[in-house]
C-alpha positions as CSV (number, residue, x, y, z in Angstrom):
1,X,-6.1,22.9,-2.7
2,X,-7.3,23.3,1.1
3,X,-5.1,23.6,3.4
4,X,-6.0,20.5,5.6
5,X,-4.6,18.8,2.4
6,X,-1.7,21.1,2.1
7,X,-1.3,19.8,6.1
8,X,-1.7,16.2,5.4
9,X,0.7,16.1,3.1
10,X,3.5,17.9,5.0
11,X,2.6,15.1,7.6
12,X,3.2,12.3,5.2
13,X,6.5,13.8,3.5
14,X,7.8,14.2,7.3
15,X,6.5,10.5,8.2
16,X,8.3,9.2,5.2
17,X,11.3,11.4,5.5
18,X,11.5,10.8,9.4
19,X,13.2,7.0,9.6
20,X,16.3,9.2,9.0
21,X,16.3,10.5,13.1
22,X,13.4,8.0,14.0
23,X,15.5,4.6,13.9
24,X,18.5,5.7,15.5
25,X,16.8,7.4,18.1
26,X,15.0,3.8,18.8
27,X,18.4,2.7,18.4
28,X,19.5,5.2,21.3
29,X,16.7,4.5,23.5
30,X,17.4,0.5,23.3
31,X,21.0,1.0,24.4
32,X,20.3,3.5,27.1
33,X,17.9,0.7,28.1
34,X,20.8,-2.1,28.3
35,X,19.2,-3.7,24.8
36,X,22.0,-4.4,22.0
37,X,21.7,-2.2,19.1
38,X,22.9,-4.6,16.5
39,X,20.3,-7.0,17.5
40,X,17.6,-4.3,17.7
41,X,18.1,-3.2,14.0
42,X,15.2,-4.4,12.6
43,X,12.8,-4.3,15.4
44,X,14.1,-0.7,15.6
45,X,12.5,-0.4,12.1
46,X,9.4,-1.7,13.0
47,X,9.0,0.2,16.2
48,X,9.4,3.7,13.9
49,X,7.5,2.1,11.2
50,X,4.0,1.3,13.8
51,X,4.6,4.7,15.3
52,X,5.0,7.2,12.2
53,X,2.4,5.5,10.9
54,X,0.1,5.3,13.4
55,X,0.6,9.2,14.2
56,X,0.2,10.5,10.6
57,X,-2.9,8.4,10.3
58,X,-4.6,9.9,13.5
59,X,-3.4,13.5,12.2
60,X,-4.9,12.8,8.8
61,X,-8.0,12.2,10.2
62,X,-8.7,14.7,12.4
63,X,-7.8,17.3,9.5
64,X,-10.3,15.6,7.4
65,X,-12.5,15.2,10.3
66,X,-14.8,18.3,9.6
67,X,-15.1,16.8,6.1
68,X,-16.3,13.4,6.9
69,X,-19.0,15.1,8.6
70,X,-20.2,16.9,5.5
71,X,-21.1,13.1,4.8
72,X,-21.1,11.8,0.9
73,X,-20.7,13.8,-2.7
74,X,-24.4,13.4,-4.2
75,X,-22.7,11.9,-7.4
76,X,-21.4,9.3,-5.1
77,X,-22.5,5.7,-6.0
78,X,-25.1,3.7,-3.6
79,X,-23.4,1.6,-1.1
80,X,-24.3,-1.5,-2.7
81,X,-22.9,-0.5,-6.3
82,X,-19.7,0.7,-4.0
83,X,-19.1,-2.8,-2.9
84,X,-19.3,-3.9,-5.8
85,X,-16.7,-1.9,-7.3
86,X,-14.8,-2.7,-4.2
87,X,-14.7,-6.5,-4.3
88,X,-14.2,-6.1,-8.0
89,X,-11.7,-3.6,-7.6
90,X,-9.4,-6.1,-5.9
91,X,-9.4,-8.3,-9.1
92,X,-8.9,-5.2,-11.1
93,X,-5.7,-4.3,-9.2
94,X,-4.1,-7.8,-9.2
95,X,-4.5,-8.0,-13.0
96,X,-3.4,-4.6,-13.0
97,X,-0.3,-5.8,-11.1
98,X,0.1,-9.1,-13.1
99,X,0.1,-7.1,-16.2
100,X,2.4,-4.6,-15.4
101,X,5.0,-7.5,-13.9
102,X,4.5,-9.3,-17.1
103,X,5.9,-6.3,-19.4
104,X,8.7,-5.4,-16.8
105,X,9.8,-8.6,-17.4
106,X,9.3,-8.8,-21.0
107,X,11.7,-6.0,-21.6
108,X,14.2,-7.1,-19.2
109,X,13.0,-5.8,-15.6
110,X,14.0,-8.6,-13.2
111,X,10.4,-9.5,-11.3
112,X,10.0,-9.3,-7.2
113,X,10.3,-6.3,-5.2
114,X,12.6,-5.2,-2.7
115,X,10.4,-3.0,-0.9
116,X,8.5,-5.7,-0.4
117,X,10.7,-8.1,0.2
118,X,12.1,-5.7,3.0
119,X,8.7,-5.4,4.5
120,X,8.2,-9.0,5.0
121,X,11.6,-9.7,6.6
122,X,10.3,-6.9,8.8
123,X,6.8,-8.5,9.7
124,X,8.3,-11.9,10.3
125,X,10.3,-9.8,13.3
126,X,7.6,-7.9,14.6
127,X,4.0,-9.6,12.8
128,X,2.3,-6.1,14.2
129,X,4.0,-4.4,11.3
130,X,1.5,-6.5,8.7
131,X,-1.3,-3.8,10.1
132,X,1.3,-0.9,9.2
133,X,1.6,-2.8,5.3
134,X,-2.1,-4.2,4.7
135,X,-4.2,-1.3,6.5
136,X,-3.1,2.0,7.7
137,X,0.0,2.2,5.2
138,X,-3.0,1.5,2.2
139,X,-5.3,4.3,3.8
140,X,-3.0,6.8,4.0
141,X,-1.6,6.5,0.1
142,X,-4.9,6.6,-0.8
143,X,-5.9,9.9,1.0
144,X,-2.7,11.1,0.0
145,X,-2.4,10.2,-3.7
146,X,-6.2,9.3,-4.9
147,X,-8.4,11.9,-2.6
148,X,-5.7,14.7,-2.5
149,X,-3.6,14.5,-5.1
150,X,-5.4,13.0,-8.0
151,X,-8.3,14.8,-7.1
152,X,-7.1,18.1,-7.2
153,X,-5.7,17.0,-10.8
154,X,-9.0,16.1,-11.9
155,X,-11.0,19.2,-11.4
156,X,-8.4,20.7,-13.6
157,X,-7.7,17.9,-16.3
158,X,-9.0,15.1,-17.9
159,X,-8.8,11.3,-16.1
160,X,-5.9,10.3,-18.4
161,X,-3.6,13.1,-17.2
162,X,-4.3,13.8,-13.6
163,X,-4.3,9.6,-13.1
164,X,-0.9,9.6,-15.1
165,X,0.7,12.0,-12.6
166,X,-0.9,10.8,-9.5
167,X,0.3,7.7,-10.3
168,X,3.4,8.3,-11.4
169,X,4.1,9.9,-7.8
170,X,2.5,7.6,-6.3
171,X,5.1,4.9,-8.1
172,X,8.4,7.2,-7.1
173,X,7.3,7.2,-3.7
174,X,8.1,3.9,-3.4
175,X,11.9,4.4,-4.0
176,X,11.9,1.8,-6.6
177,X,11.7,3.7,-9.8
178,X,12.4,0.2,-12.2
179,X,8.9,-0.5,-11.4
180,X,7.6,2.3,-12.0
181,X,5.0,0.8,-14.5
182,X,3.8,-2.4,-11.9
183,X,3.0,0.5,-9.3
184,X,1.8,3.1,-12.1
185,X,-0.8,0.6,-12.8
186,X,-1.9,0.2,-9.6
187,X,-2.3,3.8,-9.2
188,X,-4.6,4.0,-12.2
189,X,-6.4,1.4,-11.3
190,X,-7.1,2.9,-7.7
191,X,-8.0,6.7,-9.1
192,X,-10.4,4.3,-11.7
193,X,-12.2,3.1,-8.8
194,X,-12.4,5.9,-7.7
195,X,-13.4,8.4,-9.8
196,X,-16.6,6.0,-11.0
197,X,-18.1,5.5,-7.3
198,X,-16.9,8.8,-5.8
199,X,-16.0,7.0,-2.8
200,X,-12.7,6.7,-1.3
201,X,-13.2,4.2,0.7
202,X,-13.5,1.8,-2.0
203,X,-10.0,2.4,-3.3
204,X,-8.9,1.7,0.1
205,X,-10.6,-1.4,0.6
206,X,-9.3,-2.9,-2.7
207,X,-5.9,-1.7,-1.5
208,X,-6.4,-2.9,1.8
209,X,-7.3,-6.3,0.5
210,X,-4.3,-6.5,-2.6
211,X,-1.6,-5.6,0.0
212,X,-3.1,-8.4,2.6
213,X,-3.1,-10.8,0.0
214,X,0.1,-10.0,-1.2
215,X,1.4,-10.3,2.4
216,X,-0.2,-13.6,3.3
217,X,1.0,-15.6,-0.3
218,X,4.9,-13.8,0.6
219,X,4.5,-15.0,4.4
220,X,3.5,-18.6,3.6
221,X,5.9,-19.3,0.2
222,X,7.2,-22.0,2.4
223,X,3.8,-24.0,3.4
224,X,2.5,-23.2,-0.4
225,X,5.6,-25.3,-2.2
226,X,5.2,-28.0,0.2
227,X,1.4,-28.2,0.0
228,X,2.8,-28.3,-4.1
229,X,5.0,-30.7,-4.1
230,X,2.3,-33.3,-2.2
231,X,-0.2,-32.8,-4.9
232,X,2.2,-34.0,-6.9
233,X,2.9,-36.9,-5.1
234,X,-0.8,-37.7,-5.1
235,X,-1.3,-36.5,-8.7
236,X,1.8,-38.7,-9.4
237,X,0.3,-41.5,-7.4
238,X,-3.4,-41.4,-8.5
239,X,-1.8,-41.6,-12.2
240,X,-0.4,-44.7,-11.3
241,X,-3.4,-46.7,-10.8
């Protein structure tokens, strides 16, 4: 493996291990600045969240910044066969996911997820965390997990394998290992996409657009049942005459 990747991973273990100082040191900052700490508990969260981010992504890119220039593998697909891996790679996912949810809950996994739960309680504090969930957060795990660490699998083992383990981490670093199988699908379904256009930004554009969606239907659950429940009343109403 090269050692920019060797670096870009150190960076993301340390973003993901560095809440532990990170928040209370907002935390610290907010008092000294006559702010209360217990009301600044979540926004203290998404402050760390927008900068750890943020500063892993710019590091990430300026170690791969010598390969970008290199430009394209030549067995990578045309750009128009890449978008249309990446538009259908969005439907690909969100089967994927529906899939997956389904036989958690078959054998007794209860549906929803925390995680994500917690990051929309965090977005409707501060909305600028949404670009931390639906953009950079999606870029990085897919430099990080598809382009480094799956692909360093693959050009020692078949798809199955090196997507099974690349997945699998990519699944545990979520901290929610009961669904390990909705975000092991997910994770097979990115190295899929990527492996047949040789292209990582189409992985991260399907990703980009699953976690948006995702974030947009959890943001507006409220509006969605109401907009429900009236065509009911009209269905119920039409019905009537």
């Amino acid at each position: 493996m090269k050692k920019e990747y060797w670096f870009i991973l150190i960076a993301y273990i340390a973003m993901q291990l560095s809440s532990l100082f990170g928040v209370p040191l907002v935390l610290f900052i907010a008092d000294a600045l006559g702010q209360n700490p217990e009301n600044m508990q979540i926004m203290a969260v998404a402050y760390w969240l927008v900068i750890s981010f943020t500063v892993t992504l710019i590091i990430t890119l300026l170690l791969l910044r010598k390969e970008m220039k290199r430009g394209l593998d030549r067995d990578a697909s045309s750009a128009a066969n890449s978008a249309g891996w990446a538009i259908g790679g969005i439907f690909l996912a969100l089967i994927a996911q529906a899939t997956a949810a389904s036989i958690e809950n078959m054998i007794g996994i209860e549906m929803g997820s925390e995680n994500t739960q917690q990051i929309i309680r965090i977005i409707e504090a501060s909305p600028i965390v949404i670009l931390i969930s639906s953009v950079i957060g999606p870029i990085l795990e897919e430099i990080v997990f598809r382009k480094i660490i799956f692909g360093s699998l693959h050009k020692r083992f078949n798809f199955f394998l090196s997507a099974l383990i690349s997945s699998v981490i990519f699944a545990l670093a979520h901290f929610e290992p009961e669904h390990v199988l909705l975000y092991s699908a997910m994770g097979f379904t990115f190295a899929f996409l990527y492996v047949k256009t040789k292209r990582i930004i189409v992985p991260i554009f399907a990703h980009v657009a699953m976690n948006t969606f995702v974030a947009v239907i959890q943001l507006n659950q409220d509006n969605m049942q109401k907009w429900l429940e009236e065509m009911e009343k009209m269905q119920s109403f039409i019905s009537f005459f």
